[in-house]
N, C-alpha and C positions, 0 to 999 in steps of 0.2 A: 262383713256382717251385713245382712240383713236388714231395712229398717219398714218392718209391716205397719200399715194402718194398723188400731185399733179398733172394732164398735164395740161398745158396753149399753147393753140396756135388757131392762127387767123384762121377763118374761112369768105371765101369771100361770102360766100352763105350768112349768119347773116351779114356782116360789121363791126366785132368787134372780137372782144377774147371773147374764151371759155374757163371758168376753171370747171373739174371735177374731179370726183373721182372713179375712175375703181371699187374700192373693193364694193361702195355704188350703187348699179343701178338707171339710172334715177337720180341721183345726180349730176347739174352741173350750171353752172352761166354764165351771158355775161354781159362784158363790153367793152368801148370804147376802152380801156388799159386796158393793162396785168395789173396795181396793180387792175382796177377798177376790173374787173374777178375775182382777188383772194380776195378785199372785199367781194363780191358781194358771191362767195363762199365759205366765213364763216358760212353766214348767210344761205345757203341753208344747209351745213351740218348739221347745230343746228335745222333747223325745221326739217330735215328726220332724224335725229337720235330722236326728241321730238315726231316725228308722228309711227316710229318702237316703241319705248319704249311704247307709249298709246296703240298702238294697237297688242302688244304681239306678235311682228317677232324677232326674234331674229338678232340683231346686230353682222355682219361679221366682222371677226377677219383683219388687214390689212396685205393682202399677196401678192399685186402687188408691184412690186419692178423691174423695169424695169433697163435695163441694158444699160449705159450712151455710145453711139459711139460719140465721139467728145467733144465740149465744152461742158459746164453748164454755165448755162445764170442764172442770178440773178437778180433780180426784181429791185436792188440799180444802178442799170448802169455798175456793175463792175462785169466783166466775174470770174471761179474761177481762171483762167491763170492772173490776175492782169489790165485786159484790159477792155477797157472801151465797150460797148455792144449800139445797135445801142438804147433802151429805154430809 
């Protein structure tokens, strides 16, 4: 298994949040809300990793690993500083 970055952030152009995955091209999801975006892209990782496998590309290793200036925001409402986040 796999274990992709995530980025999650709103975009006003769409209306909603976009979650994607760097390492996956073309791979990424919009929802109303940051959790709906990260449902939303589960479900696209499983169909492009199901549509690489069929169609014989090979599946990139995950090497985006972006490096954190500030907080970390978590999807539960609680920053990792103990603080509550505006979601």
């Amino acid at each position: 298994m796999h274990n992709y970055n995530i980025n999650i952030f709103y975009s006003e152009e769409d209306g909603g949040y976009i979650a994607d995955i760097p390492d996956l091209k073309f791979c990424s999801a919009f929802g109303e809300t940051p959790e709906k975006a990260l449902y939303e892209r589960v479900i696209a990782k499983q169909l492009w990793l199901e549509e690489a496998k069929e169609s014989g590309m090979k599946i990139p290793e995950a090497k985006y690993k972006p490096m954190s200036k500030g907080k970390i925001i978590c999807l539960n409402g609680v920053s990792s500083s103990g603080k509550s986040t505006p979601f």
